[in-house]
N, C-alpha and C positions, 0 to 999 in steps of 0.2 A: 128136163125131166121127160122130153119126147124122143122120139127116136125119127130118125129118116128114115123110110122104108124105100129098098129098091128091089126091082126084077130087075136081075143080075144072067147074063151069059157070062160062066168062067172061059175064058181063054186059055189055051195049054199051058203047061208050064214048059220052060223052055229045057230041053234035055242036054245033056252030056255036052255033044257036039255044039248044037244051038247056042249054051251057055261063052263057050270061048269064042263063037265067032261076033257075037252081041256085045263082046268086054266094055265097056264105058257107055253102053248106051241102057237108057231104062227100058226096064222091064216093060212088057205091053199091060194094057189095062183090061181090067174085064170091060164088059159091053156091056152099058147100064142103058136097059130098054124104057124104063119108068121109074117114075120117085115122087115119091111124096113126103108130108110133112104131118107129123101127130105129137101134139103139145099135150101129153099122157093120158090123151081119151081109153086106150087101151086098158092103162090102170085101173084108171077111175070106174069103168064098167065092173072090171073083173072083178076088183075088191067091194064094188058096192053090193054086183048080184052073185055073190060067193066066189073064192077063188079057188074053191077045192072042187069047183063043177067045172073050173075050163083051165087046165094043168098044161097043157101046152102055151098058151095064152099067159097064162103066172110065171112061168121060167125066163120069160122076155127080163131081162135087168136093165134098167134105162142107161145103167152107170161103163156097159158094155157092149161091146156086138155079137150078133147071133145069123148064122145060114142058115134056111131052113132049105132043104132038099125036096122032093117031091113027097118022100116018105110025111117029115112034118109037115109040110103046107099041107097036104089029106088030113091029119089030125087039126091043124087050127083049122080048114075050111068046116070041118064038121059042128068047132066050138062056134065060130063066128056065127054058122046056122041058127044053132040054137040062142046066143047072143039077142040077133037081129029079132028072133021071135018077143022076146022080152022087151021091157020100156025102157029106152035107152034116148037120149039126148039129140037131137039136130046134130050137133058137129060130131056126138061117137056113131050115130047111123053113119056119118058119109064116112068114117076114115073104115067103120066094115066093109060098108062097099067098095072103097080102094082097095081092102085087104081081099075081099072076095074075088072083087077081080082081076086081080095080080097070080091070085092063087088060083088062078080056072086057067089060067095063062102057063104057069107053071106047069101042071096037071098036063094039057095038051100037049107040051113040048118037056118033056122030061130033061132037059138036059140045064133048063132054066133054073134059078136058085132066087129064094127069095134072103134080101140079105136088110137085117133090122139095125143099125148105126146108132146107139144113144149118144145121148148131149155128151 
């Protein structure tokens, strides 16, 4: 019911040319800077202290995976903000501050992607 959270560099995708000369060999991988681990502290926040106040935060599906770009890591940083303000548990504090600074990380280097993995 958690997700693994990674800062993610995408690596290009391989074009035209690049594709035939690669034939049989795999694809390169992105470059996963950091990762962690959240056994549905996310959830459990969101829906305890409303889920209709942090709407970036509630579209996460455990049952799927999600990028978020710089565009959304700006929107969750703002939710997590206000989150962290509120009375929130030992173990959901620390995975906001994973999530915050993952997201401060992105933010600096735009080319970063933060990438959420459910079970």
């Amino acid at each position: 019911m958690g997700f693994t959270v990674e800062l993610v560099r995408p690596l290009p995708k391989p074009t035209g040319t690049d594709r035939r000369r690669g034939r049989g060999k795999a694809a390169p991988r992105d470059e996963i800077l950091d990762r962690f681990f959240e056994d549905g502290e996310i959830w459990r926040a969101v829906w305890r202290l409303g889920p209709d106040r942090f709407p970036t935060l509630f579209r996460l599906d455990s049952h799927s995976s999600h990028v978020f770009d710089a565009y959304w890591v700006e929107l969750m940083l703002a939710e997590v903000d206000r989150i962290q303000d509120m009375e929130v548990t030992a173990d959901e504090s620390e995975v906001f501050t994973g999530l915050r600074a993952m997201g401060r990380s992105c933010l600096l280097d735009r080319s970063l992607v933060m990438r959420f993995t459910g079970d």
